[in-house]
C-alpha positions in Angstrom: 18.3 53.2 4.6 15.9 50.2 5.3 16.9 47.0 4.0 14.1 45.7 1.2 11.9 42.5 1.7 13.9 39.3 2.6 13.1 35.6 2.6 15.9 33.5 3.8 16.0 29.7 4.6 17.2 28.5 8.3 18.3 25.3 8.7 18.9 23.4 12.1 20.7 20.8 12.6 21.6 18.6 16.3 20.6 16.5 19.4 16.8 17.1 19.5 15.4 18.0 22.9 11.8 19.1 23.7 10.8 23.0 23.2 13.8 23.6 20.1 10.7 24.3 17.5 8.7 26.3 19.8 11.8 28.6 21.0 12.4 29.6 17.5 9.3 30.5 16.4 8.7 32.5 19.5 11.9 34.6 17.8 10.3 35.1 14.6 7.2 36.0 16.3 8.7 38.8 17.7 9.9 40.0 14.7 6.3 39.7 13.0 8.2 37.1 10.6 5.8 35.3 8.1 6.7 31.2 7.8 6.5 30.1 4.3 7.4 26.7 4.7 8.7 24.4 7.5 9.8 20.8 7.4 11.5 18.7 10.5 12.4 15.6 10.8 14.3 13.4 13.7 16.4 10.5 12.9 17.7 8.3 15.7 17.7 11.2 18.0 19.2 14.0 16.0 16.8 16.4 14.6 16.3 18.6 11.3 14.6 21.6 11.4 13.9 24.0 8.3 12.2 27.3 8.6 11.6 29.3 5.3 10.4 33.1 6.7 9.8 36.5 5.2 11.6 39.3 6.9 8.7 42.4 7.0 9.2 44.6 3.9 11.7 47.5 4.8 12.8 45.6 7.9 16.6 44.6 8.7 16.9 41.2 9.2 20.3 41.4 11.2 18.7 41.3 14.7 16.1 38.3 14.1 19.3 36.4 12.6 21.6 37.6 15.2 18.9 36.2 18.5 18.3 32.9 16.1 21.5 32.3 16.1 22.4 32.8 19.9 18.8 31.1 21.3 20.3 27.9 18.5 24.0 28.2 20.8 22.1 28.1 24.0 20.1 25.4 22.9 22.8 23.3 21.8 22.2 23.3 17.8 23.7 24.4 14.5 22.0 27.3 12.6 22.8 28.2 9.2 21.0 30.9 7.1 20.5 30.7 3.2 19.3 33.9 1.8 16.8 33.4 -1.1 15.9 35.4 -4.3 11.9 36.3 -4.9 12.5 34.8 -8.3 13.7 31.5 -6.5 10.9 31.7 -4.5 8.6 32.4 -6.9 10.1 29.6 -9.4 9.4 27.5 -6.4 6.1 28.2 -5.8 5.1 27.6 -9.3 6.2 23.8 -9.4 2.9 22.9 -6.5 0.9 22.2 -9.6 3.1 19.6 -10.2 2.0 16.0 -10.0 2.8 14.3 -7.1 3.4 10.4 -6.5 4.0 7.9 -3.8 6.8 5.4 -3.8 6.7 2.3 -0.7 9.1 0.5 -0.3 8.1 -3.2 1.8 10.8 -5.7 2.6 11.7 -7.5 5.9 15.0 -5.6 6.2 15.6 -3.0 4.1 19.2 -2.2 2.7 21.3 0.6 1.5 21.0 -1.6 -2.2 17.3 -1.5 -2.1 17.2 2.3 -1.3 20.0 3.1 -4.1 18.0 1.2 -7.1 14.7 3.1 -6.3 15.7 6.4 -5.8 17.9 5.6 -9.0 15.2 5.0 -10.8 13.3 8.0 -9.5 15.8 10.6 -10.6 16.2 9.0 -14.3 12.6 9.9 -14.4 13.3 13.3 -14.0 11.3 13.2 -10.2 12.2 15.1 -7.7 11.7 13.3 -3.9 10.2 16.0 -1.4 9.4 13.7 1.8 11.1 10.4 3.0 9.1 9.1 6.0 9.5 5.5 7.5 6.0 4.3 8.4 7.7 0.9 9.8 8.5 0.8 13.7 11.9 1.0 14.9 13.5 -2.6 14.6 15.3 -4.0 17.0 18.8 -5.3 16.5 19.0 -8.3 19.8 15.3 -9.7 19.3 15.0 -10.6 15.5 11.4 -11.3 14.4 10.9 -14.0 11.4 7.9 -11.5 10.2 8.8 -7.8 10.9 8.4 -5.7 7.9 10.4 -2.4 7.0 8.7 0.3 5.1 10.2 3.4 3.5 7.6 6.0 1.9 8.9 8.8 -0.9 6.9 11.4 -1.9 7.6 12.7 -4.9 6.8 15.6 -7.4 7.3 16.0 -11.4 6.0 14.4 -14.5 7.8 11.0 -14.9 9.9 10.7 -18.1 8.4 7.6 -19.1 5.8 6.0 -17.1 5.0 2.4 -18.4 9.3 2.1 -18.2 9.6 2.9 -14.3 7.0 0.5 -13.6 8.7 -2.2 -15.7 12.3 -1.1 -13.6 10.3 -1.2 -10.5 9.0 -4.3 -11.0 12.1 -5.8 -12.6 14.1 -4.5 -9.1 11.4 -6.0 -7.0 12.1 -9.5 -8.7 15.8 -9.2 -8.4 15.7 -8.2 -4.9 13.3 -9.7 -3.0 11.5 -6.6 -2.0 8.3 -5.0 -3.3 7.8 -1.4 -4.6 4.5 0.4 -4.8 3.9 3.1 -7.1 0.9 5.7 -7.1 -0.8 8.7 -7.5 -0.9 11.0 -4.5 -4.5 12.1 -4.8 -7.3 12.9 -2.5 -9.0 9.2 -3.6 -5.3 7.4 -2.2 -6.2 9.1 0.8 -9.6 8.3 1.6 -10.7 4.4 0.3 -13.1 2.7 1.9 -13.6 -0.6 0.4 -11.2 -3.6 0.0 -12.5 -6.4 -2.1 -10.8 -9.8 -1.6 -10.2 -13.0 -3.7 -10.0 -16.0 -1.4 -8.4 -19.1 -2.4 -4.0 -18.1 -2.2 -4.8 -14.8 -1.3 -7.2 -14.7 1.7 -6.4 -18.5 2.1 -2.9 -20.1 1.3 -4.5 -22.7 -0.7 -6.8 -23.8 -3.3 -10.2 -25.0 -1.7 -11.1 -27.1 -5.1 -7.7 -28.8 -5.1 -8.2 -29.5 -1.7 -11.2 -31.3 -2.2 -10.0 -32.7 -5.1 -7.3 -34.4 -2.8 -10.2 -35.8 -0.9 -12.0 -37.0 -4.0 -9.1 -38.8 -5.4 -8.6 -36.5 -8.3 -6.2 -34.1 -7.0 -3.7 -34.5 -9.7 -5.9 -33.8 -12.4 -7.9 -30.7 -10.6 -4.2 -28.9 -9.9 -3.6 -29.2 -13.2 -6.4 -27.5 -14.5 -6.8 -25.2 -11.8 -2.9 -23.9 -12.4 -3.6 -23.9 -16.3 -6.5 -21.8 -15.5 -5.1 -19.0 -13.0 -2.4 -19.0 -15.9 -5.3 -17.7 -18.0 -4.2 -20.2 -20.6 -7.6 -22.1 -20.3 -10.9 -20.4 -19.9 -12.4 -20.3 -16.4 -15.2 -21.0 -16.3 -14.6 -24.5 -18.7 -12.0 -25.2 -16.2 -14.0 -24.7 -13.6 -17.1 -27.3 -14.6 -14.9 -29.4 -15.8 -13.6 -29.8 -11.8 -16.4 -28.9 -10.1 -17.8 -32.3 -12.0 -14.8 -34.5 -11.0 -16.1 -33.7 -7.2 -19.3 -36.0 -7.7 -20.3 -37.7 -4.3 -17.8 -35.8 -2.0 -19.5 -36.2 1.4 -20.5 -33.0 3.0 -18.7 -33.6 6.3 -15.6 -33.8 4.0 -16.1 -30.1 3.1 -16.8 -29.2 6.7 -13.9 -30.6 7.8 -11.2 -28.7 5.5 -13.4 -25.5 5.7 -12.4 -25.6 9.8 -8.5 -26.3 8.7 -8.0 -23.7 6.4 -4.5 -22.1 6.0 -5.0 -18.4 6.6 -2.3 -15.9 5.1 0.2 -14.0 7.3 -1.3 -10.9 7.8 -4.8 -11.2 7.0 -5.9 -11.1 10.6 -4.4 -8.1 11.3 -5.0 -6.3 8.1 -8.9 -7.0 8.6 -9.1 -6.4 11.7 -7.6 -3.2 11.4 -9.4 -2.4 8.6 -12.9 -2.8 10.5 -11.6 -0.6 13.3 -11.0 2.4 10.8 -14.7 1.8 8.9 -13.7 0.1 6.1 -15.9 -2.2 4.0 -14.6 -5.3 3.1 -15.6 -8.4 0.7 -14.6 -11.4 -1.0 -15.3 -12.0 -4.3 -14.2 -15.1 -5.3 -14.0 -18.1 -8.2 -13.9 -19.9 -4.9 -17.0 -21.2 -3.3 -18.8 -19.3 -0.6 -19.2 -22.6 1.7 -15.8 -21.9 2.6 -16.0 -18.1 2.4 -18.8 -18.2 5.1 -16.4 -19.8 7.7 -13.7 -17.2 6.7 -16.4 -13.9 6.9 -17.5 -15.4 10.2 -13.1 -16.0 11.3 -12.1 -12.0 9.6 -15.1 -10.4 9.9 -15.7 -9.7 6.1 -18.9 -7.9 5.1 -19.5 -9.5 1.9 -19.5 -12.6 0.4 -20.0 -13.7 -3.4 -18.5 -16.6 -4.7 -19.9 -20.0 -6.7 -22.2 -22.0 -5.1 -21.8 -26.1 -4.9 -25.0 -28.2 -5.6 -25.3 -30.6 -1.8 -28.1 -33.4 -2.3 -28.3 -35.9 0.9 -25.1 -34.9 2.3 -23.0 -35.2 -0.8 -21.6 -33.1 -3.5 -23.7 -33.5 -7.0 -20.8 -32.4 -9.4 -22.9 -29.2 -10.0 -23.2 -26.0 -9.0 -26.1 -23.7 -8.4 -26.4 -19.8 -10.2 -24.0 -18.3 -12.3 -20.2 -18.8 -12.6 -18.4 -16.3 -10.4 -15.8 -15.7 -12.6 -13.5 -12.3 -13.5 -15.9 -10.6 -15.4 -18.2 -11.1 -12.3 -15.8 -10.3 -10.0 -15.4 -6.7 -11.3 -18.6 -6.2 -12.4 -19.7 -7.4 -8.5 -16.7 -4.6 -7.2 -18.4 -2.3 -9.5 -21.9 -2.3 -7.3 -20.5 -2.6 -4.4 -19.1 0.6 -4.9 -22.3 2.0 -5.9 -24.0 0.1 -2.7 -21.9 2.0 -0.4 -21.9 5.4 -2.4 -18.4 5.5 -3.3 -15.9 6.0 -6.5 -13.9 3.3 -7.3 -10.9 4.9 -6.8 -11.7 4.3 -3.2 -11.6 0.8 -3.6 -9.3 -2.0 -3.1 -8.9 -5.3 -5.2 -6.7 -7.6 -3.7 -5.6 -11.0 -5.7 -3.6 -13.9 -6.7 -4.7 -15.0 -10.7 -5.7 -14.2 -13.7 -9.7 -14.2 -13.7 -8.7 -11.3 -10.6 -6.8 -8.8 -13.4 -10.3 -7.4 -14.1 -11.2 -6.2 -10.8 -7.9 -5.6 -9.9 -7.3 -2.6 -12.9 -11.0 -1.1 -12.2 -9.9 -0.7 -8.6 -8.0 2.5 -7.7 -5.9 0.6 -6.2 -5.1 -3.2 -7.9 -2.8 -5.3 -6.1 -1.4 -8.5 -7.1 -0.4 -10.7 -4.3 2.0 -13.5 -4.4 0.9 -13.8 -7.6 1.5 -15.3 -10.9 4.0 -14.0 -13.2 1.2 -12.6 -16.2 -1.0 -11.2 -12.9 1.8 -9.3 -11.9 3.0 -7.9 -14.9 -0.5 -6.8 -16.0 -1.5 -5.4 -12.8 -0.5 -2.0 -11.8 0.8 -2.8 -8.3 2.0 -6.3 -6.7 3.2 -7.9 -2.9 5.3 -10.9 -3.5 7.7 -10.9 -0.2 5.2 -10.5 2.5 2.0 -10.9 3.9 -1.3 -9.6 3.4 -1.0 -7.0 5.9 1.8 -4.8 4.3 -1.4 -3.2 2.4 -1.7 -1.4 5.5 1.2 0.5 4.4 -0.1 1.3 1.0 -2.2 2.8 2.2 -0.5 5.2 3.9 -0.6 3.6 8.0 2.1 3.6 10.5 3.0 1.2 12.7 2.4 3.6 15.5 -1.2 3.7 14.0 -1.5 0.3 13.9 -0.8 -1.0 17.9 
C-alpha cells in the first residue's frame, strides 16, 4: 500500500566543498520532491545545510532517503532526517505573519559576553531568532587593526513582550559594555532608504566650530559653557546661540578660513559617504552649525545639501550677527521633512544622524534616528545610538557587508 504524503527535514552537517548543495537537489529532483524551505550556512569552513521537502503524495520516501543518504557518505558529510507532522508544518507556516525585527550588534571585538546579554534579552522578550549572519569581514588574529569593527546581525520573529523595556536593557548593556546594539523593524522602508541627513559639528566634525572660534576670539571659556549647557537642552538654542554668535564680534575672516581647512573629520565619515554616493544615496547636513564651514566639508564628502546658520562678514570680519533664520531643531526636522518631499520619498527612507539635543527632532521623524557619540538625554530619547565607533558603522545598519563595501 502507498505510503501517504510526507514532509521531512534533512539536515547536513561537515567540511564544505564546492557542488554538496547542487548534488542533493539533483536527488530530490529525481524524485519530483517539492523544497519548502532551505537554509545554509558556513562557518570557518564547515557547512550547514537544511532542506525541508515534500515527498509526492502516495510516494515512498525510502529510496530518496536511502540515495541522500549514500550521495551525503560519498561526499564526505553527515545526513540526518527529521520527519515532520502537517500540523507542524502547518503551525509553522502560520507564524510568517509574525513581526519580524533586526538586532546589530557593532563593537571592535565582539565576545561570547556580548552575544550572551543580547540574545538574553531577546528570548525574555518572548522572540524567537531565525538568521544570524556576520556582515563584518573575517578578522585577522597576527595583524590587529586599532579601527576594525565586528558586526553580528539577528533576525528575529514574534511580538516583543515589552517593547519600551528591551530598548532600555539594550541600551543599559551597550553602556555597561562598551558595544552598541541596534534595534529595528524589518520592513520594506529598512530596506530601501535613500536619504541620510547629517548634523555637523561632533558628528560630521569632532568638534564644535563656534567654540573653536571662540578660542580664537578670546572667549572660549564662556562659549563652551553655553554651547554644552545648550546641546544638554537645559538652555534654549537659539538664546544660546545669539548670545555666542555675539561674543564673536570682529573675528577676522581669514581666522574662519583658517580652522575651516583644519577641521577634525570623524573616523568613518569618509568612507560612509563615499560609499553612500556610490549606492545613490542623497545626503545633507543640517546643521545649528554654520554653512561657512559646511561648504568646505560638502566640497571634502561630497554632501548634496547644505543648510545651516549663516554668519554676518562686513570688511573681512565677523559682525556678531547672523543673517536669516536660526537653524535650530525645529528647523532641522522641518528642513528633513522637505527634503524628503524634494526627492519623492517617505521618511521612513530617511536617515538622521546626530550628536545633541536640538537633533532629537529630526532624529525621531527619521525612520531611522541615530544618536552618535552623543549625550546622555540624546541617547536615551532617541530610538537608536553609536557610542563605540565611528560614523561608518551605519553602513551596517543598514544592512551592508563588508564584502559589499571593498
Amino acid at each position: 500500500m502507498a505510503a501517504a504524503k510526507e514532509v521531512i527535514l534533512l539536515n547536513i552537517s561537515g567540511p564544505d566543498k564546492p557542488g554538496i548543495t547542487a548534488t542533493l537537489t539533483h536527488i530530490l529532483e529525481q524524485y519530483d520532491t517539492a523544497v519548502l524551505d532551505i537554509g545554509q550556512a558556513v562557518i570557518h569552513d564547515q557547512l550547514s545545510l537544511g532542506i525541508l521537502f515534500e515527498v509526492p503524495e502516495n510516494d515512498d520516501s525510502a529510496p530518496v532517503l536511502k540515495d541522500l543518504l549514500f550521495r551525503s557518505y560519498e561526499l564526505g558529510v553527515t545526513a540526518r532526517f527529521t520527519p515532520i507532522t502537517l500540523d507542524d508544518y502547518e503551525d509553522w507556516v502560520k507564524l510568517q505573519g509574525k513581526e519580524r525585527y533586526i538586532v546589530t550588534l557593532i563593537a571592535r571585538i565582539i565576545n561570547s559576553s556580548h552575544i550572551a546579554k543580547v540574545t538574553d534579552i531577546i528570548h525574555r522578550q518572548n522572540l524567537n531568532i531565525d538568521i544570524i549572519n556576520r556582515l563584518s569581514g573575517r578578522p585577522s588574529l597576527q595583524d590587529s587593526d586599532p579601527h576594525a569593527i565586528a558586526c553580528v546581525e539577528f533576525s528575529v520573529r514574534g511580538t516583543p513582550a515589552d517593547k519600551e523595556k528591551m530598548r532600555r536593557e539594550f541600551l543599559e548593556v551597550a553602556q555597561e559594555t562598551m558595544i552598541d546594539i541596534a534595534f529595528q523593524e524589518d520592513n520594506i522602508y529598512r530596506r530601501n532608504r535613500r536619504l541620510v541627513c547629517f548634523d555637523m559639528d561632533s558628528t560630521l566634525i569632532q568638534t564644535e566650530m563656534i567654540v573653536e572660534l571662540a578660542k580664537r576670539a578670546g572667549v572660549g571659556e564662556v562659549v563652551h559653557k553655553v554651547t554644552e549647557s545648550a546641546m544638554r537642552g537645559e538652555i534654549d538654542f537659539k538664546e544660546s546661540f545669539r548670545q555666542r554668535v555675539g561674543l564673536l564680534k570682529g573675528l577676522d575672516e581669514s581666522v574662519m578660513r583658517e580652522i575651516a581647512f583644519h577641521m577634525p573629520v570623524t573616523e568613518g565619515a569618509h568612507k560612509l559617504v563615499s560609499t553612500l554616493r556610490k549606492y545613490g544615496y542623497k545626503t545633507a547636513i543640517l546643521s545649528g552649525g554654520f554653512t561657512y564651514f559646511g561648504r568646505f566639508l560638502q566640497h571634502e564628502l561630497g554632501i548634496d545639501y547644505v543648510f545651516g546658520n549663516e554668519l554676518e562678514i562686513k570688511d573681512g570680519k565677523l559682525t556678531g550677527n547672523y543673517i536669516g533664520d536660526i537653524v535650530d531643531g525645529a528647523c532641522k526636522a522641518e528642513l528633513l521633512k522637505n527634503l524628503a518631499f524634494k526627492e519623492g520619498i517617505h521618511l521612513e527612507q530617511v536617515i538622521a544622524v546626530g550628536d545633541g539635543a536640538n537633533d532629537l527632532p529630526m532624529l525621531n521623524l527619521a525612520g531611522l534616528g541615530i544618536a552618535f557619540h552623543a549625550k546622555s538625554k540624546v541617547k536615551e530619547n532617541a530610538r537608536q545610538a553609536i557610542s563605540t565607533i565611528g560614523l561608518d558603522a551605519i553602513l551596517y545598519l543598514m544592512g551592508f557587508r563588508d564584502r559589499e563595501l571593498k
